[in-house]
N, CA, C and O atoms as a GROMACS GRO file, in nm:
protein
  564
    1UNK      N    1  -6.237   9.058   1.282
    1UNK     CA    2  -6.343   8.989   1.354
    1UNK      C    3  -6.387   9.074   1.473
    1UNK      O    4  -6.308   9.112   1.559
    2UNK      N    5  -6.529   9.105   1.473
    2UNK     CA    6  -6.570   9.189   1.621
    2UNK      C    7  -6.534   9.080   1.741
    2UNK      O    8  -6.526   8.957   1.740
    3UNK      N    9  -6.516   9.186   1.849
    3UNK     CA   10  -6.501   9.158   1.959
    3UNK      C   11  -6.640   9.125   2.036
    3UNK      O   12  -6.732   9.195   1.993
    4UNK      N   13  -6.676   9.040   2.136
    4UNK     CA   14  -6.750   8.984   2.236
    4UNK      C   15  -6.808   9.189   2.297
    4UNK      O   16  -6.920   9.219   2.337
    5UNK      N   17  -6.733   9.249   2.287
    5UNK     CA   18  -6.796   9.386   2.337
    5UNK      C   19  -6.806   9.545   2.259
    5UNK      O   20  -6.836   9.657   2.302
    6UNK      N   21  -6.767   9.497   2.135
    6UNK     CA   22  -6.814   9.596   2.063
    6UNK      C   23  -6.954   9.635   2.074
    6UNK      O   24  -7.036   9.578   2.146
    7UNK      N   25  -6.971   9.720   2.010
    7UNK     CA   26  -7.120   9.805   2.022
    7UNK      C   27  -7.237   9.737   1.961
    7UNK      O   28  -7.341   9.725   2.026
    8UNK      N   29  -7.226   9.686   1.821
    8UNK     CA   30  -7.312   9.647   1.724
    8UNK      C   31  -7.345   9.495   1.789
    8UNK      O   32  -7.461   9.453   1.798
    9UNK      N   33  -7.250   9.432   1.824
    9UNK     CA   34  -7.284   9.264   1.889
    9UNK      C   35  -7.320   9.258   2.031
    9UNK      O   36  -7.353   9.157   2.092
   10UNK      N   37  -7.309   9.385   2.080
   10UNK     CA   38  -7.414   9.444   2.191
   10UNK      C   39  -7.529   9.444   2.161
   10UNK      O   40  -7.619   9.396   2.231
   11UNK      N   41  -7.544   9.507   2.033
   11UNK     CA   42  -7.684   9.512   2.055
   11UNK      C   43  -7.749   9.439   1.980
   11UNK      O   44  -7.872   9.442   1.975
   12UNK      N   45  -7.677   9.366   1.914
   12UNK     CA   46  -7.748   9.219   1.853
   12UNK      C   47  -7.797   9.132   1.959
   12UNK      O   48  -7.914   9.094   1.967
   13UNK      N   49  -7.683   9.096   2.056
   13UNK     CA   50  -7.724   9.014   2.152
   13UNK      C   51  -7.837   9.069   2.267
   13UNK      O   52  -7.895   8.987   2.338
   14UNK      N   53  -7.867   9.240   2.281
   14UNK     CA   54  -7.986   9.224   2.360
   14UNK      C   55  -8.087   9.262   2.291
   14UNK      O   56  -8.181   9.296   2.363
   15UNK      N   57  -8.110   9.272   2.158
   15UNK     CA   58  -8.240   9.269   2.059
   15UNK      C   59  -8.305   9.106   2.028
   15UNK      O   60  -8.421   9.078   1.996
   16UNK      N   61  -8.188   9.013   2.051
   16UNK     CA   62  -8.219   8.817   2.055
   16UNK      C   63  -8.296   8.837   2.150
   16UNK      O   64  -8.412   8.797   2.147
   17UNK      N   65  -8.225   8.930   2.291
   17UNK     CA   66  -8.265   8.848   2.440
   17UNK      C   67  -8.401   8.955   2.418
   17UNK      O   68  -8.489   8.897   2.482
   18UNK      N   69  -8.442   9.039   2.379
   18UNK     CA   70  -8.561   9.154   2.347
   18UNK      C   71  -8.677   9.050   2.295
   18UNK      O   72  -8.791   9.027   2.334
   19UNK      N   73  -8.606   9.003   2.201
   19UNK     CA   74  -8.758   8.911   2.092
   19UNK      C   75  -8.772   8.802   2.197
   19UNK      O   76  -8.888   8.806   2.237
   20UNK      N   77  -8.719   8.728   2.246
   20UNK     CA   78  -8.747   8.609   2.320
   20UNK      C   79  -8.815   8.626   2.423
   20UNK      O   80  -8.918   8.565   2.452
   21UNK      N   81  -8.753   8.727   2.497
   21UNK     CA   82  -8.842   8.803   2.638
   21UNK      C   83  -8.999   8.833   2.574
   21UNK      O   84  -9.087   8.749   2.590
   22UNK      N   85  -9.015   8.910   2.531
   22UNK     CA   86  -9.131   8.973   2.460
   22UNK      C   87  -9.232   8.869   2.425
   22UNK      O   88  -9.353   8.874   2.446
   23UNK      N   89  -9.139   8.742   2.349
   23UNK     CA   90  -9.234   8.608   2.314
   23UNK      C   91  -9.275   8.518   2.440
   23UNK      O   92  -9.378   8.450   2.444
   24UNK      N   93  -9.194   8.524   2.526
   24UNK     CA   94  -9.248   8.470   2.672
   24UNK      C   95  -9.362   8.553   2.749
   24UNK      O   96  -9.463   8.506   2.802
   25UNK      N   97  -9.321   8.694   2.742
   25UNK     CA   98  -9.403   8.780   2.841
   25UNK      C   99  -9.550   8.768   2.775
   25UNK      O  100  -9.653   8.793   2.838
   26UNK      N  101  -9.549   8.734   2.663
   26UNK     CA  102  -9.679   8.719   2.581
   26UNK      C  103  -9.773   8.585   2.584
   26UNK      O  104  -9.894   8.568   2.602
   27UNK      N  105  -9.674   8.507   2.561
   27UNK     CA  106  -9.751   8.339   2.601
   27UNK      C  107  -9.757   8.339   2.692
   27UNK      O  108  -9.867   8.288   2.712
   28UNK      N  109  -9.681   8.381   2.858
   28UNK     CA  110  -9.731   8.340   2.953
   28UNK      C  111  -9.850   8.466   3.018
   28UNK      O  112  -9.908   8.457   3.126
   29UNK      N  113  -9.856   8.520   2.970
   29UNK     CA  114  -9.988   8.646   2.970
   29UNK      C  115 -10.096   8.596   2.920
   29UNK      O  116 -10.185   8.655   2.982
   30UNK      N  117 -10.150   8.516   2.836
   30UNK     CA  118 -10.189   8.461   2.736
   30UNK      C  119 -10.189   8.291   2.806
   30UNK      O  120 -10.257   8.199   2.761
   31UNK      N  121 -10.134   8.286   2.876
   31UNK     CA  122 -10.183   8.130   2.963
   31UNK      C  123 -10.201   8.140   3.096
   31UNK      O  124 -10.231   8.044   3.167
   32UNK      N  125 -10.184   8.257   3.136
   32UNK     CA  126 -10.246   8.319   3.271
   32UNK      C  127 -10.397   8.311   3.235
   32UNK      O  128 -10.490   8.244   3.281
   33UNK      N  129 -10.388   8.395   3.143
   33UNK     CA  130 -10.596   8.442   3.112
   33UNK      C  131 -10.672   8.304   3.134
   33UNK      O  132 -10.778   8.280   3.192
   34UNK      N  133 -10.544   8.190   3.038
   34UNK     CA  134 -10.637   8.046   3.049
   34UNK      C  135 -10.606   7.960   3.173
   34UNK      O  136 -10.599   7.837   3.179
   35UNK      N  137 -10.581   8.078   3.299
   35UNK     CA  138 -10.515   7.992   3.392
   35UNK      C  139 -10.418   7.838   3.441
   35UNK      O  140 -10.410   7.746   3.524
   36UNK      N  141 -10.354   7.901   3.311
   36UNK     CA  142 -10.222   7.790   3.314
   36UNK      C  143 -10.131   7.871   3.355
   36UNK      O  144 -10.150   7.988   3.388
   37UNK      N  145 -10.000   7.798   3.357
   37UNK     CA  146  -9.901   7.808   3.375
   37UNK      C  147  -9.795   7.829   3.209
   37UNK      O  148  -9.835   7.756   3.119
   38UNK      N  149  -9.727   7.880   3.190
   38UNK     CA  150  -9.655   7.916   3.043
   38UNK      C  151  -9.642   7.743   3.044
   38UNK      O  152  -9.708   7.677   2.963
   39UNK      N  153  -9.559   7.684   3.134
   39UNK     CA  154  -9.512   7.553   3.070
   39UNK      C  155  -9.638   7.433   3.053
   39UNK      O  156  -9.629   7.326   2.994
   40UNK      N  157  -9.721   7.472   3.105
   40UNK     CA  158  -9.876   7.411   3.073
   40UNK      C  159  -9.935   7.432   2.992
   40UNK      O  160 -10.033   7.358   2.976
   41UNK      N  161  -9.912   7.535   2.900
   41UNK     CA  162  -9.961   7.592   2.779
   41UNK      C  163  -9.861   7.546   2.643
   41UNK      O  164  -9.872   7.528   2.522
   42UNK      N  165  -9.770   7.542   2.739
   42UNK     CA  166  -9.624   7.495   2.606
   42UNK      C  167  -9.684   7.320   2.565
   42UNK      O  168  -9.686   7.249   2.464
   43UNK      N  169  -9.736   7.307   2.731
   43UNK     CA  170  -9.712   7.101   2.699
   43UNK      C  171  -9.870   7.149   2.602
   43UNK      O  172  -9.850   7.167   2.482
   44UNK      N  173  -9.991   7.164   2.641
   44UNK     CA  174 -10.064   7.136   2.582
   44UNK      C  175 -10.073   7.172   2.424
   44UNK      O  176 -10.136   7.104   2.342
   45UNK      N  177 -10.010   7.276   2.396
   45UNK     CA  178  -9.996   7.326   2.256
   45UNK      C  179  -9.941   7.225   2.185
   45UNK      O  180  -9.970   7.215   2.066
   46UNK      N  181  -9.835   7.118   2.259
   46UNK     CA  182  -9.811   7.035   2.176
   46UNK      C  183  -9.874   6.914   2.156
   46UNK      O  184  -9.879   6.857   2.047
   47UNK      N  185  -9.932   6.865   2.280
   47UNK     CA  186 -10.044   6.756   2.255
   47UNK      C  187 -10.156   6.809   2.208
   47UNK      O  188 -10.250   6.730   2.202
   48UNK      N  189 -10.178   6.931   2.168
   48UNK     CA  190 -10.284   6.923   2.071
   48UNK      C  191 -10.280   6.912   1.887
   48UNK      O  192 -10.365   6.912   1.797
   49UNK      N  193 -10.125   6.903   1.898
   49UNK     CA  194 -10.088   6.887   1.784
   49UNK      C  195 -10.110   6.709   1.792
   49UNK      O  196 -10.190   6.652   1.718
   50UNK      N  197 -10.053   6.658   1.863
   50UNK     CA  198 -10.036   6.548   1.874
   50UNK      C  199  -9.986   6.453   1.979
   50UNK      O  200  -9.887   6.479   2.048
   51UNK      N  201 -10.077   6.310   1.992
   51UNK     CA  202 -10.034   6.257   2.139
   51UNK      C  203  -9.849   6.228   2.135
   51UNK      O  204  -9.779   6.244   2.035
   52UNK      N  205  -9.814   6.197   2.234
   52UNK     CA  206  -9.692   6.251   2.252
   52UNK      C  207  -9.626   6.185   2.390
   52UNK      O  208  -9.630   6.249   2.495
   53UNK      N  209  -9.569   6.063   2.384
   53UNK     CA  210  -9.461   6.015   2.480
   53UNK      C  211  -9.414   6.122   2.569
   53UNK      O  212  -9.370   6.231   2.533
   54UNK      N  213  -9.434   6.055   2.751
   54UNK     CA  214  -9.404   6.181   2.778
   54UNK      C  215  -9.241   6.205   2.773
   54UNK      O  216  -9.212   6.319   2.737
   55UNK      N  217  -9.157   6.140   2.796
   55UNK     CA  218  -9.050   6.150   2.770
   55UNK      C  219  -8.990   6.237   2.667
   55UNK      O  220  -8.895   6.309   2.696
   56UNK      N  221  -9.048   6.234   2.530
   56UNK     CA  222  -9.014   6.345   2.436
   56UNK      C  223  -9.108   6.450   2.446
   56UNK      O  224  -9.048   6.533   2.378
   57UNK      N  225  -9.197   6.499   2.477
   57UNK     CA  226  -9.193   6.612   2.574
   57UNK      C  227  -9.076   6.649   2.657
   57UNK      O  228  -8.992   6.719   2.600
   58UNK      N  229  -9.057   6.621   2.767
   58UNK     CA  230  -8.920   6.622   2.826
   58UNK      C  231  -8.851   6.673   2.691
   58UNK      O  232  -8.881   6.788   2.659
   59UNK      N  233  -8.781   6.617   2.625
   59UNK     CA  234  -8.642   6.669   2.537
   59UNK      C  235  -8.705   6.752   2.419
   59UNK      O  236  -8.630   6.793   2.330
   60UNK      N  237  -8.839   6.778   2.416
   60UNK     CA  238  -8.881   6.899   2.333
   60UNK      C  239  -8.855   7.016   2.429
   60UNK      O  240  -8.794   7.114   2.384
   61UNK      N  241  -8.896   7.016   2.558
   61UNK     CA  242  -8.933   7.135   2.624
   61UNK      C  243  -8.762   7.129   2.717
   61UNK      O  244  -8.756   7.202   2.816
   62UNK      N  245  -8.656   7.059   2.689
   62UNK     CA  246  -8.541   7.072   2.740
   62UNK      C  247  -8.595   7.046   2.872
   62UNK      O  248  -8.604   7.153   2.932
   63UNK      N  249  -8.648   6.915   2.969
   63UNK     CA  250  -8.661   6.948   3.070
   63UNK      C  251  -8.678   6.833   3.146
   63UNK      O  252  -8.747   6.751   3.085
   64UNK      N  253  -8.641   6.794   3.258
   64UNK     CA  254  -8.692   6.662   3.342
   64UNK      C  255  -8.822   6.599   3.300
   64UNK      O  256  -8.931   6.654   3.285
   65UNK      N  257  -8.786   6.467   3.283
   65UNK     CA  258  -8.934   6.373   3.235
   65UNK      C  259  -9.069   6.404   3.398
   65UNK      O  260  -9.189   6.432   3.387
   66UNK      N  261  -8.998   6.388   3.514
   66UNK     CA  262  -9.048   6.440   3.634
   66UNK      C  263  -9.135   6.563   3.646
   66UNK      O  264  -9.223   6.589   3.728
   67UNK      N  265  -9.105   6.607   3.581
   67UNK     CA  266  -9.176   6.769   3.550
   67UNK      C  267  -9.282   6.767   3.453
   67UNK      O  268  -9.395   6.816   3.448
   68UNK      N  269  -9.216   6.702   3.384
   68UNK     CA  270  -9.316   6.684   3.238
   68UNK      C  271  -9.477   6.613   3.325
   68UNK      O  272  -9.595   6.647   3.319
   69UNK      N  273  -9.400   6.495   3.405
   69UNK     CA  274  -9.542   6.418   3.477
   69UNK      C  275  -9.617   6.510   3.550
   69UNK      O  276  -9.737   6.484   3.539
   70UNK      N  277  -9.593   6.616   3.628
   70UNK     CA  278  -9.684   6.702   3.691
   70UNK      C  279  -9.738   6.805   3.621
   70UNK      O  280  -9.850   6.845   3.650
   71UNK      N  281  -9.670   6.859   3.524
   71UNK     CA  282  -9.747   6.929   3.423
   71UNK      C  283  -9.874   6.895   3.364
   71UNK      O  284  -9.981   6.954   3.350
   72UNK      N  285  -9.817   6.749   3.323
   72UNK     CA  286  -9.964   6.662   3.275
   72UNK      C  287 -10.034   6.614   3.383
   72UNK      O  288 -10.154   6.605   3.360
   73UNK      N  289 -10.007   6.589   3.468
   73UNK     CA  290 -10.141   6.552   3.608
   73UNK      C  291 -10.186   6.662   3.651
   73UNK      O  292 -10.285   6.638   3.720
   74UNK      N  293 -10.157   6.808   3.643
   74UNK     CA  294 -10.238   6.905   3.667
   74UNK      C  295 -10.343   6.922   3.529
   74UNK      O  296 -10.461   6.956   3.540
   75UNK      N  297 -10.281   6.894   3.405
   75UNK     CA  298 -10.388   6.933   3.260
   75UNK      C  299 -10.472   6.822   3.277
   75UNK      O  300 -10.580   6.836   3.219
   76UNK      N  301 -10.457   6.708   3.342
   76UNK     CA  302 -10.562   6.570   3.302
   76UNK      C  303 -10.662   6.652   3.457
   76UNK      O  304 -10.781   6.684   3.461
   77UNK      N  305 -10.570   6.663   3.550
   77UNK     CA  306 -10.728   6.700   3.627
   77UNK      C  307 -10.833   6.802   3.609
   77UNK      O  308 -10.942   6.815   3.665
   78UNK      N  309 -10.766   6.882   3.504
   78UNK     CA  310 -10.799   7.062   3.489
   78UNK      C  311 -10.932   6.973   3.372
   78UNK      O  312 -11.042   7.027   3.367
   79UNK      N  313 -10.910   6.851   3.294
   79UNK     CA  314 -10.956   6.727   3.117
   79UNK      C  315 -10.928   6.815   3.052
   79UNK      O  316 -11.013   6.856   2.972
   80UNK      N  317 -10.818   6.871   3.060
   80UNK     CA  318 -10.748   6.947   2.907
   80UNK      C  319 -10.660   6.803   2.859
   80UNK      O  320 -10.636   6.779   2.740
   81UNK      N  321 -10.617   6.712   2.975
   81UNK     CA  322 -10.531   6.620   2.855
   81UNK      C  323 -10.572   6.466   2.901
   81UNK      O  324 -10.660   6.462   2.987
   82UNK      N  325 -10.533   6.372   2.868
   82UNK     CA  326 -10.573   6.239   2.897
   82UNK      C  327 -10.454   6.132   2.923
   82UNK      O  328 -10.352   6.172   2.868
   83UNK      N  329 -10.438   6.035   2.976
   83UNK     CA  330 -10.298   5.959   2.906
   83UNK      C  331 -10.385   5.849   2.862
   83UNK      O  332 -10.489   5.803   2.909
   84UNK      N  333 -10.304   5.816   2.747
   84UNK     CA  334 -10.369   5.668   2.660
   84UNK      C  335 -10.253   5.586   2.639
   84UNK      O  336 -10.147   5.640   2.668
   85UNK      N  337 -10.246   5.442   2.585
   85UNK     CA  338 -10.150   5.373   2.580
   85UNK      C  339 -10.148   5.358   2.420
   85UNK      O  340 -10.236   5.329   2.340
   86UNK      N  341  -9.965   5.398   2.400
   86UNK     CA  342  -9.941   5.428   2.285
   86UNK      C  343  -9.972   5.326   2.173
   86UNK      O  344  -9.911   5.220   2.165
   87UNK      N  345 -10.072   5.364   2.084
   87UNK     CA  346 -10.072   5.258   1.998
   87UNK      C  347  -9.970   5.172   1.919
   87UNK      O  348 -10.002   5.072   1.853
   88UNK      N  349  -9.869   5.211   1.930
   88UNK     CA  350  -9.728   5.143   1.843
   88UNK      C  351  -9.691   5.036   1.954
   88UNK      O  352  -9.693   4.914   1.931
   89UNK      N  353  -9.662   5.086   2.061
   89UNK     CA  354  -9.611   4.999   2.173
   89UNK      C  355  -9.720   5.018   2.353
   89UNK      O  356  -9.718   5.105   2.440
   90UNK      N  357  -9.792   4.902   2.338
   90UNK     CA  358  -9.927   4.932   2.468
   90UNK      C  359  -9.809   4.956   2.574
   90UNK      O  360  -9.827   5.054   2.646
   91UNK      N  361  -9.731   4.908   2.589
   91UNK     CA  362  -9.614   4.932   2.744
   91UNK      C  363  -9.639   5.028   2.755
   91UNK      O  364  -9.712   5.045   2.853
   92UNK      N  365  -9.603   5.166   2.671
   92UNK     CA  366  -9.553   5.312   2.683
   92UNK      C  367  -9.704   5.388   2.673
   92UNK      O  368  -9.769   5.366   2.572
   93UNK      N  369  -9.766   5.488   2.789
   93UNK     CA  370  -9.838   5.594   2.781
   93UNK      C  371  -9.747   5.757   2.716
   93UNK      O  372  -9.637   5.812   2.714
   94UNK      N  373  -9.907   5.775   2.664
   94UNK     CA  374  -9.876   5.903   2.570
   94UNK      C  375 -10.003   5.989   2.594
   94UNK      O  376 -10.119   5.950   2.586
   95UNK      N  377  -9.950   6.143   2.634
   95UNK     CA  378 -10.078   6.197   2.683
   95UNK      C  379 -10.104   6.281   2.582
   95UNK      O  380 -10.017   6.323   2.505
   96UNK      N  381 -10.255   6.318   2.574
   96UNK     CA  382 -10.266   6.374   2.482
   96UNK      C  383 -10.384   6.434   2.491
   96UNK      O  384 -10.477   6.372   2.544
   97UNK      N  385 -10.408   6.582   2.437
   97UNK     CA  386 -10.536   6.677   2.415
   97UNK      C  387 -10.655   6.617   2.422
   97UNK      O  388 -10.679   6.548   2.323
   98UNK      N  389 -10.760   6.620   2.523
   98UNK     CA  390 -10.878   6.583   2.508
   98UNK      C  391 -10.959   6.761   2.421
   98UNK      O  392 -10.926   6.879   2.414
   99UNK      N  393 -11.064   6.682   2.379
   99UNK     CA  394 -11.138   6.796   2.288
   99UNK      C  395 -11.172   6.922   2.381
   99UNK      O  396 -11.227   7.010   2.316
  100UNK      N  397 -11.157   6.948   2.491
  100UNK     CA  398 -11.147   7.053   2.556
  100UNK      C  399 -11.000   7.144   2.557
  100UNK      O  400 -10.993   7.267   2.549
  101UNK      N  401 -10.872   7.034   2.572
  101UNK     CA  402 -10.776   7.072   2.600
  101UNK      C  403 -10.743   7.180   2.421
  101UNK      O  404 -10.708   7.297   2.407
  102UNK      N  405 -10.779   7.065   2.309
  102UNK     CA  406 -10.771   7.112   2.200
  102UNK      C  407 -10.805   7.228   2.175
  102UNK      O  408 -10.730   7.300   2.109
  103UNK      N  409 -10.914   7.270   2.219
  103UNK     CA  410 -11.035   7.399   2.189
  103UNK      C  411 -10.963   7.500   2.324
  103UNK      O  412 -11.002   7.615   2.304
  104UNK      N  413 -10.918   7.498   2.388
  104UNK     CA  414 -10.820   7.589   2.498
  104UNK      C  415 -10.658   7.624   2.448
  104UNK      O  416 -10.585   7.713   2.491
  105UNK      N  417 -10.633   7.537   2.356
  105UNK     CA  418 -10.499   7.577   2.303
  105UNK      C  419 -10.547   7.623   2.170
  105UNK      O  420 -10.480   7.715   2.124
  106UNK      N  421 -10.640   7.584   2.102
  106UNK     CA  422 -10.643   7.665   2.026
  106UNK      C  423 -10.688   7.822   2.026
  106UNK      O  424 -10.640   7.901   1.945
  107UNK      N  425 -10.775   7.857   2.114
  107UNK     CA  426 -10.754   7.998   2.191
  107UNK      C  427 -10.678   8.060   2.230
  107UNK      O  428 -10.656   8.178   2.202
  108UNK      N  429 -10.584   7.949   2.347
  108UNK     CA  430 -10.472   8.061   2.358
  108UNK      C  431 -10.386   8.135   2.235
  108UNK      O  432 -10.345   8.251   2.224
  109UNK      N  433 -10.375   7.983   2.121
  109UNK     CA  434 -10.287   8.026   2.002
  109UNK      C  435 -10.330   8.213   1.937
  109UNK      O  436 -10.256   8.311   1.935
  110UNK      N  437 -10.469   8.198   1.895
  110UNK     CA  438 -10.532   8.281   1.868
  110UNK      C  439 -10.530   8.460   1.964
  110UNK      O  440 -10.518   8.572   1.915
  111UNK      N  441 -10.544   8.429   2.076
  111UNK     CA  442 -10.500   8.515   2.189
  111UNK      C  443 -10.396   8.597   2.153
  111UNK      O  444 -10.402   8.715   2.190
  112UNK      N  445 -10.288   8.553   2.078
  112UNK     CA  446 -10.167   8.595   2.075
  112UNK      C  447 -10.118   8.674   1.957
  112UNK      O  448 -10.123   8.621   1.846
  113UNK      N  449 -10.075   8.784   1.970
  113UNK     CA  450 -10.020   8.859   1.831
  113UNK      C  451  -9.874   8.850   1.814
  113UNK      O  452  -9.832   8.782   1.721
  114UNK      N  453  -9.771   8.924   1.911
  114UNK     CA  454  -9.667   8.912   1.869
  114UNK      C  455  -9.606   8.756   1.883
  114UNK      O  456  -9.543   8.704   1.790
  115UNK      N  457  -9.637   8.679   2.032
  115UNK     CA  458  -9.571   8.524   1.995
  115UNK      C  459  -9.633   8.452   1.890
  115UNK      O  460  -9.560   8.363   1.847
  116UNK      N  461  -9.794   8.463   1.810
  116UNK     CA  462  -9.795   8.400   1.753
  116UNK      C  463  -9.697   8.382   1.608
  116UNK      O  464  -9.627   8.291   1.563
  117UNK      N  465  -9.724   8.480   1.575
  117UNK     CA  466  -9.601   8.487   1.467
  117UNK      C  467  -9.497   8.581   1.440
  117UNK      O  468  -9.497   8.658   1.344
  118UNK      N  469  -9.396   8.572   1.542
  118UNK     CA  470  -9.286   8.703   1.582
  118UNK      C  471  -9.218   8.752   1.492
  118UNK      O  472  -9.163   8.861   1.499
  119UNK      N  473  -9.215   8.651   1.368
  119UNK     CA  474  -9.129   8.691   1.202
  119UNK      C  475  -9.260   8.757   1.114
  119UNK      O  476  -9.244   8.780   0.995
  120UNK      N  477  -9.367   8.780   1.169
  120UNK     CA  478  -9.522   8.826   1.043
  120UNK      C  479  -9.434   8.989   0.987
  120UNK      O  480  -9.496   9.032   0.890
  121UNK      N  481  -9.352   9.053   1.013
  121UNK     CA  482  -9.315   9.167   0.958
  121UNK      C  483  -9.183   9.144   0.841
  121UNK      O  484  -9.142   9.235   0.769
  122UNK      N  485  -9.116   8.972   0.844
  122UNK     CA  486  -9.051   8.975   0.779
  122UNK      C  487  -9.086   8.901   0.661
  122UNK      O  488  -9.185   8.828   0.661
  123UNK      N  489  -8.986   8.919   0.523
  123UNK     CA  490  -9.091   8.884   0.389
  123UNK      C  491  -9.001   8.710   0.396
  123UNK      O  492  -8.902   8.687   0.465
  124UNK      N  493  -9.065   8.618   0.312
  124UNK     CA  494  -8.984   8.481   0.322
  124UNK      C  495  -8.822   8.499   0.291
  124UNK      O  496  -8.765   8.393   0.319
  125UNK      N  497  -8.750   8.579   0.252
  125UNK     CA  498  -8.597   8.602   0.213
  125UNK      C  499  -8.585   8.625   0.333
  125UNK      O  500  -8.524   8.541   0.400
  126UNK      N  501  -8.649   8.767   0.411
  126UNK     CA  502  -8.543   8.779   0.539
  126UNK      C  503  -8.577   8.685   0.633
  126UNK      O  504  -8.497   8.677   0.726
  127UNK      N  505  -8.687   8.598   0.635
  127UNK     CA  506  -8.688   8.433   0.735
  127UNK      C  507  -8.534   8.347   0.714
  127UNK      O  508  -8.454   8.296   0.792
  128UNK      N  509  -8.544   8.361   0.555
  128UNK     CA  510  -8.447   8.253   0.504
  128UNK      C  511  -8.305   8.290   0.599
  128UNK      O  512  -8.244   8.228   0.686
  129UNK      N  513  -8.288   8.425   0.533
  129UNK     CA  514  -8.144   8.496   0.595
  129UNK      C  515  -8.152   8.473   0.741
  129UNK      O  516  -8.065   8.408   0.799
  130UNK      N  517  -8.238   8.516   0.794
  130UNK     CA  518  -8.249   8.465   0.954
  130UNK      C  519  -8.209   8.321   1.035
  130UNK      O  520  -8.131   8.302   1.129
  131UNK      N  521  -8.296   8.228   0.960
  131UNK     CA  522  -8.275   8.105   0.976
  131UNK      C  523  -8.141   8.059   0.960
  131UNK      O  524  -8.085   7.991   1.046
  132UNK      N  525  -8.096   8.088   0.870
  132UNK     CA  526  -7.979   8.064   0.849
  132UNK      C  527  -7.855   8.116   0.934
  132UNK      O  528  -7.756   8.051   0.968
  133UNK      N  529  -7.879   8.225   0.957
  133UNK     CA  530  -7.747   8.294   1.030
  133UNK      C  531  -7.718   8.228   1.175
  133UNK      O  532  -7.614   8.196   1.234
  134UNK      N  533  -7.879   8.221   1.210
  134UNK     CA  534  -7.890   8.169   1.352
  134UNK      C  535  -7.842   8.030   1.339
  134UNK      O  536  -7.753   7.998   1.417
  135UNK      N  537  -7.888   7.932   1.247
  135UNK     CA  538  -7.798   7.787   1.258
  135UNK      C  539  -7.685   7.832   1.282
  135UNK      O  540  -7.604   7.792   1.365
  136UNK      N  541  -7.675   7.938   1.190
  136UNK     CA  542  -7.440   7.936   1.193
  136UNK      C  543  -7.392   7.994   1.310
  136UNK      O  544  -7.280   7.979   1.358
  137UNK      N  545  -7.479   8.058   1.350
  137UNK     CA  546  -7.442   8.069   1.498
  137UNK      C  547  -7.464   7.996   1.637
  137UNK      O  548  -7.423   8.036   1.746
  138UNK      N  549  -7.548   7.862   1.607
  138UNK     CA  550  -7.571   7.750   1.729
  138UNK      C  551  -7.453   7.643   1.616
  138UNK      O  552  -7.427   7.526   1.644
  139UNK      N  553  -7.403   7.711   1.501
  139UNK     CA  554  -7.333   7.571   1.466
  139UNK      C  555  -7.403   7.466   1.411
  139UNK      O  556  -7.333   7.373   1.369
  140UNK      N  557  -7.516   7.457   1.401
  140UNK     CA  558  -7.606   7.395   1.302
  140UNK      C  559  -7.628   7.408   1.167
  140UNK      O  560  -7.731   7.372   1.111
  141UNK      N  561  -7.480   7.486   1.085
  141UNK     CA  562  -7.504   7.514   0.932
  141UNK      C  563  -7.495   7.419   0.872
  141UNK      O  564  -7.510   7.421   0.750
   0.00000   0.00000   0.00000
């Protein structure tokens, strides 16, 4: 079994921390231009997929529901987002992409070469092999 400091799991572990860096330095380059903030670009990318409790925001983006609320009160004043009351349950607001916010994330998406699709050089087998190794290594096999 390799050791925590052999050579090869050296450089596995800073080619992970290489792709991830690289995929940040890119989206938030890429949400500068649209004068956001990376985590303003993260929330809206996802309410333009879909409206969205803010709370799970929070545990999508690993992060205080508190945070999540100022993220979205800066995008609703910028009318990139809106809050509406969730149709399943009126109690609970859910904010979500107004047709501006939509048409700004979908640019940024576009904007982007290497974060948009950081696996486009690998064929569907080496995704598979990938995917996989990485569960077995968060323990998710």
């Amino acid at each position: 079994m390799a050791t925590r400091t052999d050579p090869l799991t050296l450089e596995v572990v800073e080619l992970i921390g290489t792709v991830v860096a690289r995929y940040h330095e890119e989206y938030d380059r890429a949400a500068a231009d649209h004068s956001l903030t990376g985590a303003q670009a993260r929330v809206l990318g996802l309410l333009a997929l879909e409206p969205t409790p803010m709370r799970k925001i929070a545990v999508k983006l690993k992060c205080e529901p508190s945070n999540v609320t100022g993220i979205v009160d800066r995008l609703e004043t910028r009318g990139l987002v809106e809050r509406r009351p969730d149709p399943v349950d009126r109690r609970v607001k859910v904010a979500a992409a107004t047709e501006a916010g939509v048409r700004t994330a979908r640019e940024l998406r576009e904007s982007l070469t290497f974060a948009r699709e950081p696996l486009a050089e690998l064929s569907d087998a080496e995704r598979t092999v990938l995917r996989d190794l990485l569960r077995r290594m968060l323990g998710d096999a």
